[in-house]
C-alpha positions as CSV (number, residue, x, y, z in Angstrom):
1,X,0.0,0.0,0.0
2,X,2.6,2.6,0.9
3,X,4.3,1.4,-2.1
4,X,2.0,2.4,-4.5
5,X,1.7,5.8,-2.7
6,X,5.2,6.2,-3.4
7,X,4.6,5.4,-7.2
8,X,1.6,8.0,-7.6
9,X,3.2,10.7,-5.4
10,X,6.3,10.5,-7.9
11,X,4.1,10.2,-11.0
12,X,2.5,13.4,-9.7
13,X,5.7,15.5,-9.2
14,X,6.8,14.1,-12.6
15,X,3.6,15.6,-14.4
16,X,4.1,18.8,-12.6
17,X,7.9,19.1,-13.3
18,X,7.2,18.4,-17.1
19,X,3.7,21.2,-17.0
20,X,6.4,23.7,-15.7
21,X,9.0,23.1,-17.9
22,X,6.3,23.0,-20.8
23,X,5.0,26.5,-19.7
24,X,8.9,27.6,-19.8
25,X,9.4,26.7,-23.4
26,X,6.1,26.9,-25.4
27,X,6.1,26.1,-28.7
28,X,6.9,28.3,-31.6
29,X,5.9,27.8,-35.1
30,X,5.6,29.7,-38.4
31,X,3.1,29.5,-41.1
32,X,2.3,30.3,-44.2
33,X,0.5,29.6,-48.0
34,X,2.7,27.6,-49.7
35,X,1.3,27.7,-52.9
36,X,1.1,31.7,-52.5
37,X,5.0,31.9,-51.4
38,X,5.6,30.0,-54.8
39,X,3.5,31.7,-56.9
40,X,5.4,35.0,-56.0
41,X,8.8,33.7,-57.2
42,X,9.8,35.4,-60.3
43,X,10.7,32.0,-61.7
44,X,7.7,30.9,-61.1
45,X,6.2,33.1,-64.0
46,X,9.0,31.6,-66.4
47,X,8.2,28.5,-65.4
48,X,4.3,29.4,-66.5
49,X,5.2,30.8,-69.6
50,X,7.9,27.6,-70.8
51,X,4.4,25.4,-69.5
52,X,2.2,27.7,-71.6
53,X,4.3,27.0,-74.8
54,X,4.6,23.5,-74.2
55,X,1.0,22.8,-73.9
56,X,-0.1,25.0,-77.1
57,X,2.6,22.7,-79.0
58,X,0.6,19.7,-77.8
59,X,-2.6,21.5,-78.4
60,X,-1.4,22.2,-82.4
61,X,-0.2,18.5,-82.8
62,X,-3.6,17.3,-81.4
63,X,-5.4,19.6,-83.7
64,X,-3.0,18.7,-87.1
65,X,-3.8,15.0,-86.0
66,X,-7.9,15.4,-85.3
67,X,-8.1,17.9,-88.9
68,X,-6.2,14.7,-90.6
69,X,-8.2,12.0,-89.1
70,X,-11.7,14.0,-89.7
71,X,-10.4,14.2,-93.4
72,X,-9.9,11.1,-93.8
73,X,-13.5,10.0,-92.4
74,X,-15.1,12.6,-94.3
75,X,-13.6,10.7,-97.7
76,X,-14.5,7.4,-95.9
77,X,-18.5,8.5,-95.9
78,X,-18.1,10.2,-98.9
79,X,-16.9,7.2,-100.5
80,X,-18.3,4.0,-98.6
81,X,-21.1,3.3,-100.9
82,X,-19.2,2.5,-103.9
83,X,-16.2,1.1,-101.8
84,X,-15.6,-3.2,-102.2
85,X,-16.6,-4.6,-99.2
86,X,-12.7,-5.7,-98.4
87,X,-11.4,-1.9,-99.6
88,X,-14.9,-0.5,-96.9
89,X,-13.1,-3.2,-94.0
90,X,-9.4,-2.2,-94.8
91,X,-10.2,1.4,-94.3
92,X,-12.7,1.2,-91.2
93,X,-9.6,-0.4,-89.9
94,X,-7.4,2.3,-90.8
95,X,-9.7,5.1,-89.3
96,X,-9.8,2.7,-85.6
97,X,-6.2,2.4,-86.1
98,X,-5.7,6.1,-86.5
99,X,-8.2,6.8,-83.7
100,X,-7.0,4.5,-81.3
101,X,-3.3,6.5,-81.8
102,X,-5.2,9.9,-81.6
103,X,-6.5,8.8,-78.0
104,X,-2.9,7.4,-76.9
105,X,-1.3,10.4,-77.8
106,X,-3.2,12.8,-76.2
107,X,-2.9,10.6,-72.9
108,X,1.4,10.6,-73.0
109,X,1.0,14.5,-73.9
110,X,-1.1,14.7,-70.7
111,X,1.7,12.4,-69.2
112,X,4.6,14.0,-70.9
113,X,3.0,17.7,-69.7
114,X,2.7,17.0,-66.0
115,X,6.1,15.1,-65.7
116,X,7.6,18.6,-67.5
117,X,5.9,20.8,-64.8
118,X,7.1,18.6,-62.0
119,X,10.4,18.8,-63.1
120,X,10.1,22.3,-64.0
121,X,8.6,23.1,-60.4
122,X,11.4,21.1,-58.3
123,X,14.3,24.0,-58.3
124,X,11.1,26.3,-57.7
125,X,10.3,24.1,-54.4
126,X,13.9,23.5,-53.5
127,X,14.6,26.9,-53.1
128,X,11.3,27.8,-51.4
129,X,12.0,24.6,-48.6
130,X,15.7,26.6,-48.1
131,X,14.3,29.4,-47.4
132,X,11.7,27.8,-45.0
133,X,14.7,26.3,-43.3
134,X,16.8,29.5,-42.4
135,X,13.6,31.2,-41.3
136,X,13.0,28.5,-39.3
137,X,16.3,28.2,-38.0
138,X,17.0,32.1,-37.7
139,X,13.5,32.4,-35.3
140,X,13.7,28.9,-33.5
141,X,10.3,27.6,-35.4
142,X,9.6,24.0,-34.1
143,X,7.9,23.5,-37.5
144,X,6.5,25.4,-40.2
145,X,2.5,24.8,-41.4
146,X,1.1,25.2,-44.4
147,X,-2.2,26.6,-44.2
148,X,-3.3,25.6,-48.3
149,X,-5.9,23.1,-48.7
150,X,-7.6,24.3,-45.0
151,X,-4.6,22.0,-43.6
152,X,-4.7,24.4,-40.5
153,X,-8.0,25.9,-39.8
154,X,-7.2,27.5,-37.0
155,X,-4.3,28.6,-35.8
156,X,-3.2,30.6,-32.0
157,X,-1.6,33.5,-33.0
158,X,0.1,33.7,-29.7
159,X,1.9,30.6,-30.3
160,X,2.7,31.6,-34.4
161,X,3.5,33.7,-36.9
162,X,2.2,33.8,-40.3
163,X,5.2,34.2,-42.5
164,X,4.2,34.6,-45.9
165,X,5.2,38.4,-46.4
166,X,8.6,37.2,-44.9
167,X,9.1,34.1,-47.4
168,X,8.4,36.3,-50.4
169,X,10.5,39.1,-49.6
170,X,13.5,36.9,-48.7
171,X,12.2,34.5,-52.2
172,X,12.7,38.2,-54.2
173,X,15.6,39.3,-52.9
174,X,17.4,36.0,-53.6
């Protein structure tokens, strides 16, 4: 009996020596819109442009390739009432053929696209996650949020900072 006395007298001092020390040191943290500190790199706006260029070269192939294949069905009806039933087969086969191609392309173009941002949009993050860290570091941050997506709905503004002004200036000057 006096034993476990012992044991919950000395869990109770430990609890109260760690709420103490937990008062001393409360946690700091920054935050911030990631997407909004990126968005304000000025290589972010090349990066939209080189995207922007990419995509309307896809867009023209895709078009050059539907303006061939509509041709190419158009002469099909025009010409499918007179056509042998083997020449009517051969070409019906040719237009699936050409269709089927059509569809794949425009899938690894929506493949190729996204794989070209990403890689695009990597130095972009690098450099923004550097400059998260020195903050960080420089004001004693436990962790930085960020708040995109309503990942933090709420946050005490006695216990963090929002840091977004901060992230683009230093992203500007750099």
């Amino acid at each position: 009996m006096m034993r476990k006395i012992l044991m919950v007298a000395a869990f109770m001092m430990a609890v109260m020596t760690c709420n103490a020390q937990t008062e001393q040191t409360a946690v700091k943290y920054g935050y911030l819109s990631y997407d909004s500190a990126l968005q304000a790199m000025p290589e972010y706006a090349e990066m939209q442009t080189s995207m922007e260029q990419l995509r309307g070269q896809y867009e023209a192939e895709q078009k050059r390739v539907e303006d061939d294949f509509n041709r190419k069905y158009e002469d099909f009806l025009d010409g499918q009432a007179s056509f042998p039933k083997t020449i009517l087969q051969k070409r019906q086969s040719e237009l699936q053929e050409m269709l089927d191609k059509n569809i794949a392309f425009k899938k690894e173009g929506q493949k190729l696209l996204c794989k070209a941002r990403c890689e695009a949009k990597a130095p972009l993050v690098q450099k923004l996650n550097e400059v998260l860290a020195k903050i960080g570091q420089e004001r004693g941050y436990a962790f930085i949020l960020n708040t995109d997506g309503n990942a933090a709905p709420w946050l005490n503004p006695a216990m963090g900072e929002d840091i977004t002004n901060d992230v683009k200036k230093l992203l500007q000057a750099r």
